[in-house]
Backbone bond lengths (Angstrom), bond angles and torsions (degrees), N, CA, C in turn:
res aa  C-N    CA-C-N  psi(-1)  N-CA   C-N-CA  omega(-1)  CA-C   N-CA-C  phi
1 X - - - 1.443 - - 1.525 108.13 -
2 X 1.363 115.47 131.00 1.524 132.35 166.07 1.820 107.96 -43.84
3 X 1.124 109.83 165.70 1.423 114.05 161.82 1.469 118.82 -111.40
4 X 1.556 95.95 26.00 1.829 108.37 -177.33 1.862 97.81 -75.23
5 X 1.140 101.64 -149.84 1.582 116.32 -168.01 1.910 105.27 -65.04
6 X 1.346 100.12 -26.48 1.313 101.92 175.31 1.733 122.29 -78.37
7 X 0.966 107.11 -33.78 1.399 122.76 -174.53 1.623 98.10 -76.18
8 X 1.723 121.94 -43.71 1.345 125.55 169.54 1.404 109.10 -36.96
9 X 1.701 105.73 -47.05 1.696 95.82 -162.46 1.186 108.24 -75.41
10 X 1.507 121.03 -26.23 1.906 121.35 -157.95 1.699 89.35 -83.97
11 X 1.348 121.59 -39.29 1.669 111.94 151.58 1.132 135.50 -17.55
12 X 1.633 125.93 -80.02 1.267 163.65 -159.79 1.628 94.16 -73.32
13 X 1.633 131.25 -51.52 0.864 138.26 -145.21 2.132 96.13 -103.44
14 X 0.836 108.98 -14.90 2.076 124.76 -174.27 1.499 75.86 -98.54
15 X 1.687 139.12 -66.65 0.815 104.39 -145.43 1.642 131.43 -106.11
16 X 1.340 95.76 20.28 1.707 116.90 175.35 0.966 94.53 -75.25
17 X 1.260 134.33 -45.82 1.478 127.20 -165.85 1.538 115.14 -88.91
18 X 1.329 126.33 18.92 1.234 139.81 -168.50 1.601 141.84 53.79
19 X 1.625 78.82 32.81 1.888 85.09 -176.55 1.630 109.24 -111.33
20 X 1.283 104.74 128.86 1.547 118.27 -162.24 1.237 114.31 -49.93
21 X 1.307 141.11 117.84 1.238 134.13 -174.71 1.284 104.43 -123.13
22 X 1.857 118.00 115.48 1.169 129.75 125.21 1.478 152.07 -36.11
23 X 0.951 147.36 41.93 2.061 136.66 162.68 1.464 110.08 2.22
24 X 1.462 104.68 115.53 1.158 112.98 155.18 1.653 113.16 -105.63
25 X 1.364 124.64 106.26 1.761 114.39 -175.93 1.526 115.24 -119.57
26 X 1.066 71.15 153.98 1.752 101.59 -163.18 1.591 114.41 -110.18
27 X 1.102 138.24 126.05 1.441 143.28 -167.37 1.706 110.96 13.80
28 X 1.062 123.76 -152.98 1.405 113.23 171.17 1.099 165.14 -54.64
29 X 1.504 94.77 24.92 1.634 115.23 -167.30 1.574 101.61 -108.18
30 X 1.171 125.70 104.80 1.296 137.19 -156.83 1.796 121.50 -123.01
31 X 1.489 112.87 -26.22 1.243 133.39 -171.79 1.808 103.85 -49.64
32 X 1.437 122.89 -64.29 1.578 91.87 176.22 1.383 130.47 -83.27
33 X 1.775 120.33 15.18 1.134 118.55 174.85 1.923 95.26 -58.84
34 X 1.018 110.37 -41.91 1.599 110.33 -175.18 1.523 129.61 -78.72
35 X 1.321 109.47 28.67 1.515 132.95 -176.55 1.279 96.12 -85.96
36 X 1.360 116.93 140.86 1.526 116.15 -176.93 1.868 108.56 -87.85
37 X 1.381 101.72 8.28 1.617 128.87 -163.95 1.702 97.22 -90.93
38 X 1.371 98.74 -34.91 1.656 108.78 -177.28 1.446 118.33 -82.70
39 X 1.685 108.55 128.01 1.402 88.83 -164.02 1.780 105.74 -126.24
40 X 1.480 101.25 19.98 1.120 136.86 175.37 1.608 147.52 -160.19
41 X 1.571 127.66 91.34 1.264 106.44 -165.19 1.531 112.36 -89.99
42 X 1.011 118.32 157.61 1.943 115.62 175.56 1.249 92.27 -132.24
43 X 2.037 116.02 152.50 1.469 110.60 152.62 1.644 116.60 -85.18
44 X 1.204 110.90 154.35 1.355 138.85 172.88 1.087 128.11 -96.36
45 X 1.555 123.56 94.35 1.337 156.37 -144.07 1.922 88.82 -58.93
46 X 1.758 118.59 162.67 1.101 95.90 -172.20 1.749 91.05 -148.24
47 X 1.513 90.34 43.90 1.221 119.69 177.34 1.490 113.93 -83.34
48 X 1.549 139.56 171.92 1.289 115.66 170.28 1.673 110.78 -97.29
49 X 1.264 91.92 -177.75 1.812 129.71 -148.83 1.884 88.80 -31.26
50 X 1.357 109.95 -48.80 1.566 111.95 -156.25 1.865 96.02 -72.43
51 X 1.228 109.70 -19.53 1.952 99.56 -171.86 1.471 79.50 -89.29
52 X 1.214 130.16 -52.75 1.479 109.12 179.06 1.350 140.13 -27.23
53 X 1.390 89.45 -40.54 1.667 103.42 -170.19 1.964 104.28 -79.57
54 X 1.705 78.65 -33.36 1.851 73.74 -168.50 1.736 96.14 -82.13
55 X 1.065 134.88 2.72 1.592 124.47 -147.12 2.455 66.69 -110.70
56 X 1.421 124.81 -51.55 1.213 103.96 -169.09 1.879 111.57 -59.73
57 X 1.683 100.53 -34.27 1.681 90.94 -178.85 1.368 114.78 -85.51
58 X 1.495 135.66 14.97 1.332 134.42 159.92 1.602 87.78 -86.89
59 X 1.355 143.52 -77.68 1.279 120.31 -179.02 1.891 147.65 -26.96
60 X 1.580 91.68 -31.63 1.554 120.62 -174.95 1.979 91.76 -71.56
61 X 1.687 103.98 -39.57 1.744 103.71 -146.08 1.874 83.01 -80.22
62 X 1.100 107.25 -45.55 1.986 118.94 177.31 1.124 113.60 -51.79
63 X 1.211 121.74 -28.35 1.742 114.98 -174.02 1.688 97.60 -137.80
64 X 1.300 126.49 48.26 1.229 151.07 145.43 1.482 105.74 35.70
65 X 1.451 123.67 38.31 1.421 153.79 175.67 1.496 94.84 -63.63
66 X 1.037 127.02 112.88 1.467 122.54 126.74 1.459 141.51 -158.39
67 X 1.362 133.84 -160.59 1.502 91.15 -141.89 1.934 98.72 -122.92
């Protein structure tokens, strides 16, 4: 998901209910990096599916996320 108007709402809507929401953005789609819901933006590698995956579990192992 973009961080255009859509990504605003899945924002707005995670974070009324108090669950921490991060932005991941991707070229010019910028609108919910500026959600007051967001309490973190990161860029989003624009590499394919497999650096993706490893670029989210180098993030998960750095910020000691798990579930």
């Amino acid at each position: 998901m973009d961080a255009d108007y859509r990504g605003l709402a899945v924002v707005r809507s995670l974070g009324r209910r108090g669950i921490p929401v991060w932005v991941l953005k991707h070229g010019d789609q910028l609108l919910a990096t500026m959600s007051r819901y967001n309490r973190r933006t990161l860029s989003w590698p624009s590499q394919d599916a497999e650096q993706k995956v490893s670029s989210l579990m180098n993030l998960a192992d750095a910020e000691a996320i798990r579930n």
